[in-house]
N, C-alpha and C positions, 0 to 999 in steps of 0.2 A: 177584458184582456187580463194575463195573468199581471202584468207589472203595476197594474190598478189595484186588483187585489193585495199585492204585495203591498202597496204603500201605505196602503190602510191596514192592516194589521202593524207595518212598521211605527207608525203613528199612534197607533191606539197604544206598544207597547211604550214608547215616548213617554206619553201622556200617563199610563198607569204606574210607571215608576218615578215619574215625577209630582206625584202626590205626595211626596215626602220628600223632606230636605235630609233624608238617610240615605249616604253615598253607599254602605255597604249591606243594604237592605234584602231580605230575604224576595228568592225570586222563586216566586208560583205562575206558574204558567197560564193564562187563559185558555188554551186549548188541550185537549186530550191526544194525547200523542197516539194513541188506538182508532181515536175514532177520525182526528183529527191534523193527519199525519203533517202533512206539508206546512200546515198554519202554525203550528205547535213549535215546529221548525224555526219558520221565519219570527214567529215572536220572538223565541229565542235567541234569533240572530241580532234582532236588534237591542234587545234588554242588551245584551252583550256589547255593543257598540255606545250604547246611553250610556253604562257605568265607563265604559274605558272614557267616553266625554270628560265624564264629572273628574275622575282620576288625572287625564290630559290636562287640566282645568291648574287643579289643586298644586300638581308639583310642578307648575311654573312659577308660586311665590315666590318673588328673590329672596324672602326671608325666612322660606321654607325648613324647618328643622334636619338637619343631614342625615339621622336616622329613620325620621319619617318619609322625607323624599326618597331614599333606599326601599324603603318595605312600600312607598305606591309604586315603583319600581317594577319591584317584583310582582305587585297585583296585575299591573298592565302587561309584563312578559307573561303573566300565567291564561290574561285577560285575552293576546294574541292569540294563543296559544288555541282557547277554547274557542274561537272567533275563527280559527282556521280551520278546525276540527266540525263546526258547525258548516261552515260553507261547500266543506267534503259530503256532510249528508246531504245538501242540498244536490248534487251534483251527480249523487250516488240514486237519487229521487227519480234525478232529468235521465241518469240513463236507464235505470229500470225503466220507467217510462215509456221511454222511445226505443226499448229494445229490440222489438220485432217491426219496425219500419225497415222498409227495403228504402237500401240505398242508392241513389245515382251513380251512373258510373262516372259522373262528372264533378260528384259533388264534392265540396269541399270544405276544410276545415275552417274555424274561427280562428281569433286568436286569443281569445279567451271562452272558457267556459260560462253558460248561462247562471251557475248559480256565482263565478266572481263578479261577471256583473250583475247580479242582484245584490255581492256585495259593496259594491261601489254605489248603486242604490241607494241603500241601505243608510252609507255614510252622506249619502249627499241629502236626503231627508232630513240629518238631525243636523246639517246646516241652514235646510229652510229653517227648521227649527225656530233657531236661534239668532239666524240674522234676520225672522224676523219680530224676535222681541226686539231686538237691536233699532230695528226701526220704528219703533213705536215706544220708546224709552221715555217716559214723562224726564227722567229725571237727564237726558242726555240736549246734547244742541242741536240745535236745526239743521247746521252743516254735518252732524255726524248722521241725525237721522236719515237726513236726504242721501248720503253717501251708501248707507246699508241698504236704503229703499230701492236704491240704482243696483246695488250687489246683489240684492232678492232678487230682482227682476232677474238677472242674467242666470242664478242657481234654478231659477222655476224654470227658465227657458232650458237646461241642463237637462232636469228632470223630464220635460216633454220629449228630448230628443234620444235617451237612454231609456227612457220607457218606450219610445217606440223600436229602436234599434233591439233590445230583449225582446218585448212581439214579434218582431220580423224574426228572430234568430231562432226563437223556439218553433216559428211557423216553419222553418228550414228546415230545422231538422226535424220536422213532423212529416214533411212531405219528401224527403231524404236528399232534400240538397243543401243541407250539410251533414255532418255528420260529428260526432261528439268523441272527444279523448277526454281523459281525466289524469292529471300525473298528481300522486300527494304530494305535499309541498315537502315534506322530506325536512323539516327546520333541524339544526346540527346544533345550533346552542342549546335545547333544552335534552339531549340527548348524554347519559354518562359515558356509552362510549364514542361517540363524537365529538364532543365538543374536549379539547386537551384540559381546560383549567379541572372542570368536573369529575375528570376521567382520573386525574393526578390526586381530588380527593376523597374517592371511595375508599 
């Protein structure tokens, strides 16, 4: 099933960008984006989501330097940005895709798009992640471990129920009872003539 596939690519990129303790580390693709359309994609959706992690991470030090939590600031609005931008191709994918499926005349929309929830995926993978190094923490207590071992449980039980709801979704609209819109997310803060502060310093 595609959300299988997904997860393992999402995970392999985890894993290959966490062979280095370099938050702002050069990102090469595992896949060929020619040969390799969709995977190439989703790797890069999640490398995308792994650094904005590490960045999420960092500028919650309380003792965090003012200038430096400013500029990761900025890396995470840019990091949005391209993480929004990614999840459009994915989407622009499902509908090519599915373009020449006949539709039901009953059938009906979602309320979100197949590739936001593989963004939601996506993020909820590099919370297995992590909760469950969380649980397996030599250097943590046994009441913290036992507490994340209980939170894993319930994030895996997440992931079964959102991997199968995307199956069923794309199975919809493969057989045309649903059917697919895409609206861009249209963001107005990174825009000079939307957003007023930007607009007032060009």
């Amino acid at each position: 099933m595609f959300s299988k596939k997904a997860i393992e690519i999402f995970n392999q990129a985890t894993r290959d960008y966490k062979k280095t303790e370099i938050i702002d580390q050069t990102f090469i693709n595992k896949y060929k984006i020619d040969e390799e359309y969709i995977e190439s994609v989703l790797y890069k959706k999640a490398w995308i989501d792994t650094v904005q992690w590490a960045y999420e991470d960092i500028i919650r030090d309380p003792e965090i330097d003012p200038a430096e939590a400013l500029s990761i600031k900025r890396k995470i609005d840019a990091s949005n940005q391209e993480r929004t931008d990614t999840v459009e191709l994915l989407d622009d994918y499902f509908l090519k895709k599915y373009s020449n499926v006949k539709i039901s005349q009953d059938a009906s929309i979602n309320t979100e798009s197949p590739a936001w929830a593989l963004d939601r995926l996506s993020i909820l993978e590099l919370k297995i992640y992590h909760m469950r190094i969380e649980a397996n923490r030599n250097d943590a207590s046994e009441n913290h471990k036992e507490k994340c071992s209980l939170k894993l449980e319930v994030l895996i039980q997440q992931r079964e129920d959102l991997s199968l709801a995307i199956d069923e979704l794309l199975q919809e609209i493969f057989k045309g009872k649903k059917y697919m819109k895409t609206y861009k997310q249209m963001k107005m803060y990174n825009d000079e003539e939307l957003n007023p502060i930007l607009r007032k310093n060009k």
